[in-house]
N, C-alpha and C positions, 0 to 999 in steps of 0.2 A: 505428241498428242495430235490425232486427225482432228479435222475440222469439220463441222456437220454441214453438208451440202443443203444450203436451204432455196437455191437458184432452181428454177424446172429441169431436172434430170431425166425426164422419160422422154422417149423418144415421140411419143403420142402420148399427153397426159389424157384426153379427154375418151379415147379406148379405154385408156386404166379406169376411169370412175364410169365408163359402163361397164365394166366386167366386176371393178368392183360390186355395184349396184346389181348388179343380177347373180352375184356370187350370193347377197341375201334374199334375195326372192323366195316368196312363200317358207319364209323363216319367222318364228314368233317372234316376242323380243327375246326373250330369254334366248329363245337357240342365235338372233342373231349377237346378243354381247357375248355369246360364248364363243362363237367365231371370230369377233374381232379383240377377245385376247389369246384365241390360238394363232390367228393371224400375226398378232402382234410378239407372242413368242419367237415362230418361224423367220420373223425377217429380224428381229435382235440377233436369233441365234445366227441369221445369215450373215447381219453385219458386224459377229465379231468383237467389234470394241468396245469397249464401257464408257470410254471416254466421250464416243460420239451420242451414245444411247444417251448418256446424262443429257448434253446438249440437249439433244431430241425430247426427252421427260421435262428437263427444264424451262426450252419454249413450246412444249406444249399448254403447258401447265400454266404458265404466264397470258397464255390470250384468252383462260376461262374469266369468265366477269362474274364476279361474286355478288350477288343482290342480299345483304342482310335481312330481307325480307321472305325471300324464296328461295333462299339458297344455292347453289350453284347452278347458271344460267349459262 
């Protein structure tokens, strides 16, 4: 079983989150959540393992904070 790389892996993270950020530019919302579950297909599909993707679904999922009042925040 791999182990999900959670340490800074890119070589420039802060180019990544502008290209990200202007990869949705002049995007509605809808067109942008449709991009970031194609987005999110393409690099699964790049990484392969299921092993690591749970990992990755499962601390994602873990640092949403649930407000019983408003719902997921």
């Amino acid at each position: 079983m791999s182990a999900l790389i959670v340490d800074i892996n890119l070589p420039d993270p802060d180019e990544f989150y502008e290209v990200l950020l202007s990869t949705h530019s002049d995007l509605t919302p809808t067109q942008s959540e449709a991009l970031n579950a194609r987005l999110v297909l393409l690099m699964a599909n790049h990484i392969g393992d299921l092993s690591v993707l749970r990992q990755a679904m499962t601390l994602a999922r873990s640092s949403i904070v649930i407000d019983p009042k408003m719902g997921q925040v």
